[in-house]
N, C-alpha and C positions, 0 to 999 in steps of 0.2 A: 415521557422522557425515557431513555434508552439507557437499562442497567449495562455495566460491564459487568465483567469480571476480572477480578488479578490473576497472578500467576499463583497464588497462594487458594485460591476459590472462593474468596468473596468477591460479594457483589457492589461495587460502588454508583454512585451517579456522576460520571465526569462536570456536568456543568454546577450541582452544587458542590462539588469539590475544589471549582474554582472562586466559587462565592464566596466559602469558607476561608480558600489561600487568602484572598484578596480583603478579608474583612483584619484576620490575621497580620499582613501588611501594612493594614492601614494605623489597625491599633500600636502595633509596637512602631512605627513611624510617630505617633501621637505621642507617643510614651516619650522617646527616646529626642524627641522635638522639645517635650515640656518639661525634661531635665537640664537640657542645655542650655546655660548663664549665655547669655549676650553679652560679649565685649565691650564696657564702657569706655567711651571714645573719652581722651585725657582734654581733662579741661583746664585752662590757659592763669596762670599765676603771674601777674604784674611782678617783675623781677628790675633791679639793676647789678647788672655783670661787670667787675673791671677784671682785665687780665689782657693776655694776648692772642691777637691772630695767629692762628698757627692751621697749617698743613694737615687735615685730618690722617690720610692716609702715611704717612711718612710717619707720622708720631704712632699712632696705633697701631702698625706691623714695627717700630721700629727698625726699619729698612736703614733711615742713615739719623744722624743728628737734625732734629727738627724745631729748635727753638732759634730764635733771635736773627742775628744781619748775618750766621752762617749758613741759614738757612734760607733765607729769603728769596735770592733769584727763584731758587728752587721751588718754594708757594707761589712765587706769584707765576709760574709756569702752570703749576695742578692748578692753582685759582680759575685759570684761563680757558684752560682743559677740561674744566668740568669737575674734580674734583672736590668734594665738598669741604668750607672750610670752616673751621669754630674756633671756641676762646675757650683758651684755656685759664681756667678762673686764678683770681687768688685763693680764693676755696678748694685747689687741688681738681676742681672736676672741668670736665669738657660740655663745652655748651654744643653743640652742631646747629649750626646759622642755617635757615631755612630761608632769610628773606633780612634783607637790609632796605629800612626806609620807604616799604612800599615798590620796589623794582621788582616787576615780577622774575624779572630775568634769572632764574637761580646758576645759570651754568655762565660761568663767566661776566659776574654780575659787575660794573667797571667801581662801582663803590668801594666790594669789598678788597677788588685787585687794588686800589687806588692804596687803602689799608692795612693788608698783609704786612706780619710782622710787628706790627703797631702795636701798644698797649693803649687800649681804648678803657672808657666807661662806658655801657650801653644804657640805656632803657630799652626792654622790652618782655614779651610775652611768652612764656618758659613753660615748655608742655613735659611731660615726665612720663615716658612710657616704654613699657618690660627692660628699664635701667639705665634707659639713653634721656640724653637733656636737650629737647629740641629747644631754638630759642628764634622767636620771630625778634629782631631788632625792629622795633621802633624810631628810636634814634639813637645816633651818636653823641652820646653828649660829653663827650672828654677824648680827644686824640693827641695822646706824646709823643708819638711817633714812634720809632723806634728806638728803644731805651735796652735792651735787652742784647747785648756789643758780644757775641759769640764768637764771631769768626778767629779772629787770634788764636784761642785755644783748639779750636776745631775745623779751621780750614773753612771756604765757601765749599758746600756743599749741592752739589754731588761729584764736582771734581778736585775739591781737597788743597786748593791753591790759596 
């Protein structure tokens, strides 16, 4: 094997110098692998949610008024569109609907458009992860319809009529 030399005047062996990088690499690869926690994938909590359909994106930028029959044309256009849509609890929180009854259709599911605005009861599977509340609905088991009479005070939105 063929010494070098540096610029300094020692003598090194290029190919164990790469044995040594590479052993060095591996090790702190090994290290820095057998520190890091694995993400535990959120596991599913039998849940019943009653509250309302509502418009995820309207309610959570608060872009316009997004509760009740003044807002309704207005979801069931995002419903359609792909928009996602959830319930918003009587618990104050937001569920975000992943799946109604089995429909894999998540973008324009005809269930949940059919629904929009509604004060439902669900049954279903409520996942909890970094603060959001996904909720696979199982079923429907309670639809009022819409009970929640907003427009009067707030105009049909998003053209205020």
């Amino acid at each position: 094997m063929a010494h070098r030399v540096n610029k300094n005047g020692m003598r090194f062996n290029p190919t164990q110098l790469r044995k040594l990088l590479g052993a060095g690499l591996l090790s702190l690869s090994l290290v820095l692998f057998a520190t890091i926690q694995p993400t535990n994938a959120a596991t599913a909590q039998r849940v019943q949610v009653t509250g309302e359909i509502i418009d995820t994106w309207c309610y959570v930028t608060e872009i316009m008024f997004s509760e009740g029959t003044a807002h309704h044309q207005c979801a069931v256009w995002c419903a359609l569109g792909g928009i996602p849509v959830s319930i918003l609890g009587k618990d104050g929180k937001v569920y975000m609907v992943l799946r109604v009854e089995g429909d894999d259709n998540s973008v324009a599911n005809p269930t949940i458009v059919e629904i929009q605005s509604h004060e439902v009861t669900v049954d279903g599977d409520l996942y909890e992860r970094d603060g959001v509340n996904y909720l696979i609905v199982n079923k429907v088991a309670d639809d009022k319809g819409v009970i929640n009479m907003t427009h009067e005070d707030y105009g049909i939105q998003p053209f205020g009529e």
